[in-house]
NUNUTI-205826 format. One record per residue: residue number from 1; y, x negated, z negated of N, C-alpha, C in turn. Coordinates in pm, whole numbers, plus 50000, padded with zeros to 5 digits. Each point is the difference from the previous one (the first is absolute). Layout:
BEGIN
NUM Y X Z Y X Z Y X Z
...
REM end
This chain:
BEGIN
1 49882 49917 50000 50118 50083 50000 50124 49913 50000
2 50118 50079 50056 50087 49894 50001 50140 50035 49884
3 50094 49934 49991 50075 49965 49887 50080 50130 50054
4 50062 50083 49913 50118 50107 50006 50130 49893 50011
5 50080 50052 50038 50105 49918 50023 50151 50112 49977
6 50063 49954 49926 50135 50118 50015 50092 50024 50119
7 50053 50040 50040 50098 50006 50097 50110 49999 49920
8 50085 49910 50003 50143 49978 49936 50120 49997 50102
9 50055 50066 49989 50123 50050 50079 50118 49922 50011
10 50024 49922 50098 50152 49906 49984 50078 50012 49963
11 50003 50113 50025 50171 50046 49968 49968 50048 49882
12 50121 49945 49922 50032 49999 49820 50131 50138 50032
13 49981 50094 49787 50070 50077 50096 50123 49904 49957
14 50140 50108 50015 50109 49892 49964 50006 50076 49854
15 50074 49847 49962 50067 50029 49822 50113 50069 49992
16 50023 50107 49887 50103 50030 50028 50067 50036 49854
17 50081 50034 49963 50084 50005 49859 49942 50047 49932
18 49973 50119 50046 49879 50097 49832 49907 49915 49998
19 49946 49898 50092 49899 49941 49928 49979 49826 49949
20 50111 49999 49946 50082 49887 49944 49992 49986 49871
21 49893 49947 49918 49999 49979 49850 50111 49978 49931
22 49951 50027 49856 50172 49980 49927 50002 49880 49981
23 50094 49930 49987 50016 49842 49965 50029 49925 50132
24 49925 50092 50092 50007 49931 50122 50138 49962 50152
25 50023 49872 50014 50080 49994 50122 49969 50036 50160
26 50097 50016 50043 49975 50045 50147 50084 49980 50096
27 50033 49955 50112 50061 50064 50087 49993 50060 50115
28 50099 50117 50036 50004 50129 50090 50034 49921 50154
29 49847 50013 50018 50030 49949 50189 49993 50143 50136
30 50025 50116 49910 50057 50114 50095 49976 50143 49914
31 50057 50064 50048 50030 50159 49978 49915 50081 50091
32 49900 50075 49978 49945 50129 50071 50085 50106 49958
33 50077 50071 50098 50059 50108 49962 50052 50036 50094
34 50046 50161 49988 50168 50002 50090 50109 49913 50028
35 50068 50075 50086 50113 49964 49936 50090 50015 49873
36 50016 50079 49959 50032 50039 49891 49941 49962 49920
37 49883 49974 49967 49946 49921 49901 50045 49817 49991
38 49982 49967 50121 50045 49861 50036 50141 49967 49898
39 50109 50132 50065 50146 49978 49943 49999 49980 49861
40 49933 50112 49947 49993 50013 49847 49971 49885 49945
41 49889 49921 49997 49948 49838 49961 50110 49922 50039
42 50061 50006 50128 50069 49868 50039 50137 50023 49837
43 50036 50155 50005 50114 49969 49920 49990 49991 49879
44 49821 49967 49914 50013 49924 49897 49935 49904 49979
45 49978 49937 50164 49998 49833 49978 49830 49985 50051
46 49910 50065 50002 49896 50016 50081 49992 49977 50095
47 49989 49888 50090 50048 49992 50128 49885 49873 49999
48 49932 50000 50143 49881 49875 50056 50084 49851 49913
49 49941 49895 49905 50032 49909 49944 50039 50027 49840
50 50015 50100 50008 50052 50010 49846 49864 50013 49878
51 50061 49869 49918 49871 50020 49835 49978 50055 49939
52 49948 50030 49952 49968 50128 49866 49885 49994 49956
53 50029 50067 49880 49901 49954 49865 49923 50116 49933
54 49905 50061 50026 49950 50123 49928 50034 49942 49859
55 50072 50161 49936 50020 49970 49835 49923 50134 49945
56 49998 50130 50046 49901 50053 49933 49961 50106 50096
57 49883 50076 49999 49985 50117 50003 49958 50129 49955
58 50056 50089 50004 50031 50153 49899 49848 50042 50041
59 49955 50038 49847 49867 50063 49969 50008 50146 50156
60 49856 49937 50028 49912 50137 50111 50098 50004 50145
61 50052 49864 50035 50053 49955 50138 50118 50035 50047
62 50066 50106 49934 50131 50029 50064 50082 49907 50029
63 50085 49913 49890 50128 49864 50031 49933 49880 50009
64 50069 49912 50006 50005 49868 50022 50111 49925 49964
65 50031 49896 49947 50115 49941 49947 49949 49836 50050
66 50122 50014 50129 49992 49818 50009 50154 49963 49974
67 50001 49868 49975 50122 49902 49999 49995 49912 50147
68 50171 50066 50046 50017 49925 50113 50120 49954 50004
69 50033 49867 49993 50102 49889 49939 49972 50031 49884
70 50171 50054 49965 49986 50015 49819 50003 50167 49983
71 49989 50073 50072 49984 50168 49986 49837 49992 49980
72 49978 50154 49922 49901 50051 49984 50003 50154 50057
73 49876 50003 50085 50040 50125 50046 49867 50103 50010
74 50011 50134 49985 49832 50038 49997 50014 50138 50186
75 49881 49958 49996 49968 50061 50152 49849 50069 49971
76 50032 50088 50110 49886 50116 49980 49861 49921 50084
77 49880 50002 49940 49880 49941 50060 50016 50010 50099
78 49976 50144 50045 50027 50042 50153 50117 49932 50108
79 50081 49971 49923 50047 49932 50070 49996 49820 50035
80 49914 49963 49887 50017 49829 50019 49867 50001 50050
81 49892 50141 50073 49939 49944 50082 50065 49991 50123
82 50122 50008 50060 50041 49996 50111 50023 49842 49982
83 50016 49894 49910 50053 49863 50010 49884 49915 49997
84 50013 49904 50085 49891 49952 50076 50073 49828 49915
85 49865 49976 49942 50061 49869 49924 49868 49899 49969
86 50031 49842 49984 49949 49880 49943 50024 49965 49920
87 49876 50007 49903 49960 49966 49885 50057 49854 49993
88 50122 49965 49840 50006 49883 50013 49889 49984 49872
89 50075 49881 49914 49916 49944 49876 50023 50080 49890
90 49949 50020 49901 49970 50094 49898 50097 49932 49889
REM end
């Protein structure tokens, strides 16, 4: 008989903000969204290059609270799956 073998799929999915540990760094190398969604991020600093730091998240998934520069700001899950980001160092 011969060996089972898995089929593993190349494509990774992408990372994205809701799924960004706490403690953890990152940065945002694009926006899935509208337009209007796009605008909203750019005007508090969310924009492809920018760092940020998961600091907590609110019991049963609703918020999110990252630090970006020296603001702290909280965003709806639903929405920081639209931000498409790299994991920095912990």
């Amino acid at each position: 008989m011969g060996k089972k073998t898995k089929n593993v799929s190349a494509e990774k999915k992408a990372l994205t903000l809701a799924d960004l540990p706490l403690g953890a760094t990152a940065t945002i190398v694009g926006i899935i969204s509208d337009s209007r969604g796009k605008k909203k991020f750019a005007d508090v600093g969310l924009v492809p290059g920018t760092e940020l730091i998961m600091e907590s998240h609110a019991p049963f998934g609703g918020l999110l609270r990252v630090r970006v520069m020296e603001a702290s700001m909280a965003l709806h899950s639903s929405d920081a799956k639209g931000i498409i980001i790299k994991e920095g160092k912990k």
